[in-house]
N, C-alpha and C positions, 0 to 999 in steps of 0.2 A: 770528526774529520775522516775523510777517505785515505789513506798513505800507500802509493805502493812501492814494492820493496822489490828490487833486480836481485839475487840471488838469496830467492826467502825462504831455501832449507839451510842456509847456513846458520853457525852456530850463535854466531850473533843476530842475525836476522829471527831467527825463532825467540830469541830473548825479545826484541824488539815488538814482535807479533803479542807476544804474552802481555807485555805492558801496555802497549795501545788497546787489546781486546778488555783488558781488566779496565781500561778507564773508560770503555764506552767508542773507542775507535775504530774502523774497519783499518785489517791490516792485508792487505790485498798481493801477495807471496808469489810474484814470478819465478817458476823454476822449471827446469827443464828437462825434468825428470817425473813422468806421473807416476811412479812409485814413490815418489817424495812426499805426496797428496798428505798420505795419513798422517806425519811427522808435524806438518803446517798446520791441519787440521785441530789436531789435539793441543796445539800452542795456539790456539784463536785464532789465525790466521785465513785467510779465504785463498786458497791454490788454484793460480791460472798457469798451464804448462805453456811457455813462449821460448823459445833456443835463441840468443839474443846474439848467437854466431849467426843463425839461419833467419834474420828477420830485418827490417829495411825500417826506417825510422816513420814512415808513413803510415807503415802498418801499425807498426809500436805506437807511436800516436793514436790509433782509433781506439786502443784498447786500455789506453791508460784516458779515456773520458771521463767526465764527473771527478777524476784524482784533483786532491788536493795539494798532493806535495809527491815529493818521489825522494827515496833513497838507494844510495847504489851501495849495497853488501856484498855485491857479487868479487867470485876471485877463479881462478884456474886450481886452484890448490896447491899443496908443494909438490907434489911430485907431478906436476904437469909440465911441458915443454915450454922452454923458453917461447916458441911461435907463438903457441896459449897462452903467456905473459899479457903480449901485445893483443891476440883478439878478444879477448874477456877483460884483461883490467885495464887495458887502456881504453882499446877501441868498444868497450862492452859501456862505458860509465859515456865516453864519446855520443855513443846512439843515445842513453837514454837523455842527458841531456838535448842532442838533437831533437829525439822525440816531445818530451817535456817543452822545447820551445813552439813546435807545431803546434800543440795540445794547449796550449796559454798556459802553462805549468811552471810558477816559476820560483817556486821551492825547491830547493835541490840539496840535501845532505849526502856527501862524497866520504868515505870510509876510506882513508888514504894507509901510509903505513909513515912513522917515525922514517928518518934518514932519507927521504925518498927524493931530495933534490942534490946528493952526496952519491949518487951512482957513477961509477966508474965507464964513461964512453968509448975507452976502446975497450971493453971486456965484452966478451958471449958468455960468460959466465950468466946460468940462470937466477941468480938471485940478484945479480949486477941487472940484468933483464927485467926483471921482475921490479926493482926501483926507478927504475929509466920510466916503462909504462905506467906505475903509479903517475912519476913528477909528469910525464906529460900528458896524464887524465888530470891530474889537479891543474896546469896550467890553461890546457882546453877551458875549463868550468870556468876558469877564476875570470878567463877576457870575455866570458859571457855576462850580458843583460840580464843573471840571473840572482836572485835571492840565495845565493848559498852558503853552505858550512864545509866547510875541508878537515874532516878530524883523522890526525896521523896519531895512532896511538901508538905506544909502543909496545912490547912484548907480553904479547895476550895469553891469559893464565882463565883458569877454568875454577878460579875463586868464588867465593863467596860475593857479592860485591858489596863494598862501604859504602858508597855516596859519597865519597871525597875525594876529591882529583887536584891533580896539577895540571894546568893548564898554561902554556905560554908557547911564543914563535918557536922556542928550543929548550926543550926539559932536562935536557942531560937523560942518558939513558936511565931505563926503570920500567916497571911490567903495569898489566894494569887489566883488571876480571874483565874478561868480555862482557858480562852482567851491566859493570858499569859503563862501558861502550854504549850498548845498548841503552841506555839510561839519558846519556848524554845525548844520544840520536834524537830521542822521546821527548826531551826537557825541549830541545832547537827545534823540530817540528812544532809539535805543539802549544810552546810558549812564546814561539817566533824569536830567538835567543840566539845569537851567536850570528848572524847576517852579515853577509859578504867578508866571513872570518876565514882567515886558517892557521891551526895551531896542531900543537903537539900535546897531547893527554897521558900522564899516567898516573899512577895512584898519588894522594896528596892528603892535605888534612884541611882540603876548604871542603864546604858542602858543594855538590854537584852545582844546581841550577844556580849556586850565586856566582860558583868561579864562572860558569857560562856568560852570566848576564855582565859577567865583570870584563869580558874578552872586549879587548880593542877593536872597533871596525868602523 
């Protein structure tokens, strides 16, 4: 398979690159930064620099041709502006599925966050900001004709990863390896697993791809 990935020097996104190169995948690494190039590279990943602030869904469409699926990893980071909340994790996951429907693309794994339909509407607080743009990129996806996955994980740790997760509508809080994130992205891509789902993931004691295969949809 072809996959490509909207913010593919992140931490999780290079896990993902990793796994899909080792099974034989092209993992095809939007970022927006050409000094990111070498980071993607050495994780198997194929670096095309695209600024997904600076780009129109028509265009993003021609470039994401021959894709077989598309994943949105992309984030502003924490210390970005609430404004950069909304253009990158809302409106950034917005385009690429806009794109992705041009493109006849209709694979779509969304990298949400736990709590993100529990944000507080009168706050400018930026992390109140920051769950608002999540829940309304996950709701964007969800009223789309699209084949997708919504994984809200929660508190991402830089573990080793197990293979075992909890998976349900609402986990109660709990942390969970980016490793295994990525894992989970891997298993739904490529196993076609988890389809028109969205749940909450964090460490557990199922095996990954069963709890996947087990999610309701």
């Amino acid at each position: 398979m072809r996959i490509a990935l909207a913010g593919g020097h992140g931490a999780i996104a290079l896990h993902i690159e990793k796994l899909l190169s080792d099974a034989g995948h092209e993992a095809v690494a939007i970022i927006r930064n050409p000094e990111q190039a070498g980071d993607v590279l050495a994780a198997g990943g194929i670096p095309v620099v695209i600024d997904l602030e600076g780009v129109d869904a028509r265009t993003l469409a021609r470039d994401l041709q021959g894709v077989d699926a598309v994943v949105f990893a992309a984030g502003a980071g924490p210390n970005s502006s609430a404004e950069r909340k909304y253009t990158v994790d809302r409106d950034g996951a917005i385009l690429l599925a806009d794109a992705a429907e041009i493109a006849g693309i209709r694979r779509y794994v969304l990298i949400s966050s736990m709590g993100a339909d529990d944000f507080d509407p009168t706050s400018d607080e930026v992390f109140q900001v920051y769950l608002r743009a999540k829940a309304e990129a996950d709701a964007n996806v969800r009223a789309r004709d699209l084949d997708y996955t919504i994984i809200r994980p929660g508190g991402l740790t830089n573990d080793a990863p197990t293979g075992e997760v909890l998976l349900a509508e609402s986990t109660g809080r709990g942390t969970i390896a980016r490793a295994d994130v990525a894992a989970l992205v891997v298993a739904a891509v490529v196993d076609g697993i988890g389809v028109r789902a969205q749940f909450e993931a964090i460490s557990g004691d199922t095996p990954l791809a069963e709890a996947l295969a087990a999610v309701k949809y």
